[in-house]
C-alpha positions in Angstrom: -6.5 -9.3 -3.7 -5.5 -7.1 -6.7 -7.6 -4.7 -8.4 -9.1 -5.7 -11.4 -9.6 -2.0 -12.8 -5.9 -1.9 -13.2 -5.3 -5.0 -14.9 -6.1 -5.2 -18.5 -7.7 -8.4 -19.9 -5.7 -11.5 -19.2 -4.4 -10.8 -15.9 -1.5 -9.4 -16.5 -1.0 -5.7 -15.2 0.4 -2.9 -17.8 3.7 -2.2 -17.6 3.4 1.4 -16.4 1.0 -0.3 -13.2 3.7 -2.6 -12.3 6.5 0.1 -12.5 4.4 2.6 -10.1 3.8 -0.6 -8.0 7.7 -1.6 -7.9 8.4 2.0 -7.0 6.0 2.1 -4.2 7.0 -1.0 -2.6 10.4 -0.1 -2.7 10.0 3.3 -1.0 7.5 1.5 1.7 10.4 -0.3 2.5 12.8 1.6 2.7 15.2 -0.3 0.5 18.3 2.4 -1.2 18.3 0.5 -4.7 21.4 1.7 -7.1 20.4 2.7 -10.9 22.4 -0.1 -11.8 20.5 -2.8 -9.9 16.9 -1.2 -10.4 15.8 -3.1 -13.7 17.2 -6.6 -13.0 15.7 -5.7 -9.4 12.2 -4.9 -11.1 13.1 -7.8 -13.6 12.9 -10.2 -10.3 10.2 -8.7 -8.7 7.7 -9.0 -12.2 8.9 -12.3 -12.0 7.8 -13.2 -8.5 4.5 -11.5 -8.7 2.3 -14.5 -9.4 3.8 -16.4 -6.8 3.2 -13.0 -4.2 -0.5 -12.7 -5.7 -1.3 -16.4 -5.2 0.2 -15.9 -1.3 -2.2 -13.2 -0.6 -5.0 -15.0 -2.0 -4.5 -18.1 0.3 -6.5 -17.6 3.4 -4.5 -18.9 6.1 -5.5 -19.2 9.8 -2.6 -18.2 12.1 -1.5 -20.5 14.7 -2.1 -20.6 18.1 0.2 -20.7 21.0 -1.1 -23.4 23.3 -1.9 -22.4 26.9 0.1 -23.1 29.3 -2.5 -26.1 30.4 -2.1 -27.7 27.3 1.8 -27.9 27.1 3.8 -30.3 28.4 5.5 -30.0 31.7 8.7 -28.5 31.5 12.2 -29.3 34.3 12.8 -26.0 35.5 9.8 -24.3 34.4 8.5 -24.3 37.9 5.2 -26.6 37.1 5.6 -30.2 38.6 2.9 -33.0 37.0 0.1 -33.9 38.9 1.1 -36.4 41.9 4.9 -35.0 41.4 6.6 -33.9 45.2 8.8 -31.7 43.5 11.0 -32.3 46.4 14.7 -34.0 46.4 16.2 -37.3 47.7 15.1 -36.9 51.2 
């Protein structure tokens, strides 16, 4: 969720906001950006923003790995199926 305080009306952050933001994220990261590449990087990323902002929103629930009672049996996984010998051609 963004804050509101730094958005003026309409939705859409001011320019200095979403410089400062750019900045941040791209020091957080880590990521060595050459002067030549910065704006149309920032370009992109102003771009993308509604598409991030509308990501964060959604409120997914993760997924859970079954347990291992619920998979299916596996060959070679060293669980035989109920009423399975597990034994060779005898």
């Amino acid at each position: 969720m963004h804050d509101v305080s730094t958005s003026p009306p309409g939705g859409t952050p001011d320019p200095a906001t979403s410089r400062a933001r750019f900045e941040a994220e791209v020091a957080v990261a880590g990521i060595a950006v050459a002067d030549e590449d910065r704006e149309p990087l920032f370009a992109m990323w102003v771009e993308l923003q509604p598409i991030r902002d509308r990501l964060r929103a959604v409120d997914l629930a993760p997924e859970e790995e079954p347990s291992f009672t619920q998979k299916p049996t596996q060959l070679g996984a060293g669980v035989a199926p109920l009423g399975a010998t597990g034994g060779g051609p005898a």
